[in-house]
C-alpha positions as semicolon CSV with decimal commas, in nm:
position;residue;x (nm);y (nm);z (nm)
1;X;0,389;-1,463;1,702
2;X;0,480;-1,136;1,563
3;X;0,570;-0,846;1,793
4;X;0,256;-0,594;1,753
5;X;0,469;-0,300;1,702
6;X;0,606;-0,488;1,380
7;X;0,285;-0,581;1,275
8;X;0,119;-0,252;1,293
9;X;0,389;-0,088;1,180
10;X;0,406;-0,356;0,867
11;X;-0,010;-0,291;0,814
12;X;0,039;0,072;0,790
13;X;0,252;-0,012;0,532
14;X;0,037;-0,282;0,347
15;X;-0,294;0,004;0,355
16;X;-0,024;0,308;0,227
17;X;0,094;0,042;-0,040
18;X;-0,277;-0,114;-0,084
19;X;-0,426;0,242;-0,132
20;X;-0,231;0,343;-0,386
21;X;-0,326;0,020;-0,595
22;X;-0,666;0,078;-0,559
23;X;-0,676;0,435;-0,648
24;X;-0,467;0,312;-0,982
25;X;-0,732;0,028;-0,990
26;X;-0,991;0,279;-0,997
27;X;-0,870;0,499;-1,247
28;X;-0,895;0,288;-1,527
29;X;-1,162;0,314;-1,748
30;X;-1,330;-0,035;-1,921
31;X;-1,114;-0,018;-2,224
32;X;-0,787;0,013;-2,018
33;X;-0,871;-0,305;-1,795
34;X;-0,840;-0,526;-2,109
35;X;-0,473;-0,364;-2,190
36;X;-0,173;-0,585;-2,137
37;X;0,049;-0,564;-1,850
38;X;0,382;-0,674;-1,781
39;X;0,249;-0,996;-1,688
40;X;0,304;-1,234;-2,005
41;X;-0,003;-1,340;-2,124
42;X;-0,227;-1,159;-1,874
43;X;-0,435;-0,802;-1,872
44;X;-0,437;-0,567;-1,636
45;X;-0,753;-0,709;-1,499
46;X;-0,570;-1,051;-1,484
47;X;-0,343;-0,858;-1,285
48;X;-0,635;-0,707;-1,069
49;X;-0,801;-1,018;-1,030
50;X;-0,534;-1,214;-0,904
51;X;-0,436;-0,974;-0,635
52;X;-0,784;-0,999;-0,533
53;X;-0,753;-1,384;-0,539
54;X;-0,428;-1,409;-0,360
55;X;-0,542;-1,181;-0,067
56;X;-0,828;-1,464;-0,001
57;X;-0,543;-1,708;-0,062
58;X;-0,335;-1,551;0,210
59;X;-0,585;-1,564;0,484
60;X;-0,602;-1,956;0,439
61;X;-0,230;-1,949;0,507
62;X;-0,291;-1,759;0,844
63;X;-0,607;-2,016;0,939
64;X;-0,346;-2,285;0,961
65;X;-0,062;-2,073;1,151
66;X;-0,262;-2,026;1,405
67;X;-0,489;-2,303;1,383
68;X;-0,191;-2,570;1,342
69;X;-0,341;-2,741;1,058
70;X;-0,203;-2,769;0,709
71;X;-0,328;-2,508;0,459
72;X;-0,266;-2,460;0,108
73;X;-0,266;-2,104;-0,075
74;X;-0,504;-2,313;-0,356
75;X;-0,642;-2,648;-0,395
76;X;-0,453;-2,657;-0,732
77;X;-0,281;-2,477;-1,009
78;X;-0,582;-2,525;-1,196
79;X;-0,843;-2,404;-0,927
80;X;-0,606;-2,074;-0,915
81;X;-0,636;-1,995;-1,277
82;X;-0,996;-2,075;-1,287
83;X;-1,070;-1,839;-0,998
84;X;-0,858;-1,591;-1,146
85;X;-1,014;-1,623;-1,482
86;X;-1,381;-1,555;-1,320
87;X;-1,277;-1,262;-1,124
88;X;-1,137;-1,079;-1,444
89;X;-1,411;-1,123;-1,627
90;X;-1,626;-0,984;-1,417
91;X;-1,798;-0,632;-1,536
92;X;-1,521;-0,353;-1,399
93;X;-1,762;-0,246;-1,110
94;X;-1,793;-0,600;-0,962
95;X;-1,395;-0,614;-1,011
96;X;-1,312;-0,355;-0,802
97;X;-1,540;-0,437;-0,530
98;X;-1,408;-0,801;-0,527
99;X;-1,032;-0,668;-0,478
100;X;-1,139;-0,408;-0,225
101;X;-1,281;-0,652;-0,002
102;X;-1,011;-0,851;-0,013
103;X;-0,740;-0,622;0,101
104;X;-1,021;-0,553;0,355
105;X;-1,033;-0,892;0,507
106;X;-0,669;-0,972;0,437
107;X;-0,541;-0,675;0,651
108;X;-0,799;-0,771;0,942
109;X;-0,725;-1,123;0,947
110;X;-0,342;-1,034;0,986
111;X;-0,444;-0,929;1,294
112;X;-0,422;-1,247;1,435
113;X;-0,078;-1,311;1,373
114;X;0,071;-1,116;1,699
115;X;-0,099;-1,377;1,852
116;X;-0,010;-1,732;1,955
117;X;0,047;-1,929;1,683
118;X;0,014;-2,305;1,648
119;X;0,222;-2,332;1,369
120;X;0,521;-2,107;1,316
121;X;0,621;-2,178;0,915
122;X;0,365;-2,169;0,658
123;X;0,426;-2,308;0,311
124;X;0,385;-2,100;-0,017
125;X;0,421;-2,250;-0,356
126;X;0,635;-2,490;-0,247
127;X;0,844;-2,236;-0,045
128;X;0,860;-2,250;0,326
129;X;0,822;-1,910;0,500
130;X;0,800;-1,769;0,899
131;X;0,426;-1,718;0,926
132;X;0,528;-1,378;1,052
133;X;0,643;-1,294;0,697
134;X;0,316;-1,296;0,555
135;X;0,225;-0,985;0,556
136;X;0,567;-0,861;0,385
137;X;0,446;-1,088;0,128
138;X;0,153;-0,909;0,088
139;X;0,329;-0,584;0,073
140;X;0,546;-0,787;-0,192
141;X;0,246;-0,848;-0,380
142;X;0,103;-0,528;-0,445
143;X;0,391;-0,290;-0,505
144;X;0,517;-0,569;-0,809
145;X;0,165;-0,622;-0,926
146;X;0,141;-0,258;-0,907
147;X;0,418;-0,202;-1,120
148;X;0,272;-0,482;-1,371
149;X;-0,026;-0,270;-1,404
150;X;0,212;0,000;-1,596
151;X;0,031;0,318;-1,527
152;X;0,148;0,643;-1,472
153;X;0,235;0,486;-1,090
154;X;0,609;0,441;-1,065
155;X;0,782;0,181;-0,845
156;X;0,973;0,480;-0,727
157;X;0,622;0,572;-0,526
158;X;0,648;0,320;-0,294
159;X;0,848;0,290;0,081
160;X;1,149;0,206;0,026
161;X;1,106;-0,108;0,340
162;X;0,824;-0,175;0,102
163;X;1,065;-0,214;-0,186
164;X;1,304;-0,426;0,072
165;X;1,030;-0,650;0,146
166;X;0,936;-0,707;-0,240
167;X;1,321;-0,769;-0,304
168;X;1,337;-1,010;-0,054
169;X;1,001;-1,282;-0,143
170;X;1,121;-1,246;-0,512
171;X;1,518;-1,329;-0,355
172;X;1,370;-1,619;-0,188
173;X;1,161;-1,754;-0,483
174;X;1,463;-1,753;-0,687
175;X;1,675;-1,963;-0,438
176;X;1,355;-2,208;-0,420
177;X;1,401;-2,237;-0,822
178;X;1,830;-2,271;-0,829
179;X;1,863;-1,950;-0,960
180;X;2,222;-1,884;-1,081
181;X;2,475;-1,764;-0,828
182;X;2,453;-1,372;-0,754
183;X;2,578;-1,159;-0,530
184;X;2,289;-0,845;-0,483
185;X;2,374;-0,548;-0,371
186;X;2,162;-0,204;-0,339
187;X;2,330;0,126;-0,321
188;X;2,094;0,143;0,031
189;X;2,372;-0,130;0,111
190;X;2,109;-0,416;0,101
191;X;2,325;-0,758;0,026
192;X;2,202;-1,082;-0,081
193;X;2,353;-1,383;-0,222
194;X;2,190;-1,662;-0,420
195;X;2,397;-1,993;-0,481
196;X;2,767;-1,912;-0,497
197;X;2,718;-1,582;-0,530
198;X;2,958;-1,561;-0,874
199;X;2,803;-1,294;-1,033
200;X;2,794;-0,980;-0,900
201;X;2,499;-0,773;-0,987
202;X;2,413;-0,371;-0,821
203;X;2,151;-0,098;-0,836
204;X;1,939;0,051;-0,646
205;X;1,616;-0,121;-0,484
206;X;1,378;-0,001;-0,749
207;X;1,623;-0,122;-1,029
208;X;1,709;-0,441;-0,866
209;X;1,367;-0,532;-0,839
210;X;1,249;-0,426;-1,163
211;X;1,521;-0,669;-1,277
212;X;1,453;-0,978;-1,047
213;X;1,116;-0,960;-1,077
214;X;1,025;-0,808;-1,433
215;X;1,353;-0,847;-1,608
216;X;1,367;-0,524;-1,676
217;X;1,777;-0,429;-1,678
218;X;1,772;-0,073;-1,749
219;X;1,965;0,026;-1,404
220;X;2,128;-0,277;-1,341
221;X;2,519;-0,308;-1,332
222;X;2,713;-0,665;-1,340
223;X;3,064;-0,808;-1,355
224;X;2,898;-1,044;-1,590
225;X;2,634;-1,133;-1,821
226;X;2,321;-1,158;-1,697
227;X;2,114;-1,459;-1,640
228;X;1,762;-1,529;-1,778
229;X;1,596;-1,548;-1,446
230;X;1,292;-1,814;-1,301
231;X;0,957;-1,656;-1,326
232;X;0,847;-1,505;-0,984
């Protein structure tokens, strides 16, 4: 169970973060949907469509945290990208209605978690997380996919415990996927190590997750080489 305070407080977060998306989202004319992102091998309205898709995804993970019984995020890797595929190829209209409703139902279904909860870890991907934590993985969610869409939207734009929370799913990926040892540090004093912790990597949250998640290394300063990293 999540303390409601947190949880509301988190939600306000998710809508600020969520809004902004959308109002990107929305700005885009036909033409501009089929652009790439930063997503290898996907569009923008790849990128759309899957944030749409993973919001639905979500609220089967909070079904079985407070239900107690075992839920997946899809039935398969192949029933994700099929789903996905649909939803972008859907006229722009129908697009934008599909991912509205989604943050709609995700963000009232998270209600439910400051309640009792049957099952206290939920498992993402292959990565075991509090059930609590789903919502920062939401928040996760749309400020990188955000980014991906590469607009005139900067990741500068969004809270900084926003930024903290998207640092910290793509930290815990990495670790899931034996990322090479780093020590992470933020110039908000943010610390995280991964593995041994060898390498010794610093910006500030925007840069560091630009890095981690995008590979972007623009702001990023190391006491080494820097590793190719897992894809998040």
């Amino acid at each position: 169970m999540i303390n409601a305070a947190r949880l509301h407080s988190d939600l306000s977060r998710l809508g600020r973060e969520t809004d902004m998306f959308l109002a990107t989202v929305a700005s885009l004319a036909d033409h501009e949907m089929s652009a790439d992102s930063l997503c290898e091998g996907w569009t923008r309205a790849d990128v759309i469509a899957h944030v749409a898709s993973s919001g639905r995804a979500l609220v089967n993970l909070i079904d079985g945290a407070v239900s107690g019984e075992e839920r997946q995020l899809y039935v398969s890797h192949e029933a994700r990208s099929q789903e996905i595929s649909a939803l972008a190829a859907l006229p722009r209209e129908e697009l934008l209605e599909e991912v509205r409703e989604s943050a709609r139902n995700f963000a009232e279904q998270a209600q439910r978690l400051s309640g009792e909860l049957a099952a206290g870890e939920v498992n993402v991907n292959g990565k075991v997380i509090p059930a609590t934590s789903l919502v920062a993985l939401r928040i996760a969610e749309v400020v990188v996919h955000h980014h991906d869409l590469d607009t005139a939207w900067t990741i500068e734009e969004a809270d900084p415990d926003s930024l903290l929370n998207a640092i910290e799913a793509v930290v815990r990926s990495l670790r899931a996927k034996g990322a090479p040892g780093m020590t992470l540090v933020t110039e908000e004093r943010d610390e995280w190590v991964i593995g041994d912790g060898g390498l010794h990597v610093s910006s500030d949250r925007e840069g560091l997750l630009q890095w981690l998640a995008r590979g972007e290394a623009e702001h990023i300063e190391a006491d080494g080489l820097l590793p190719s990293l897992p894809s998040w």
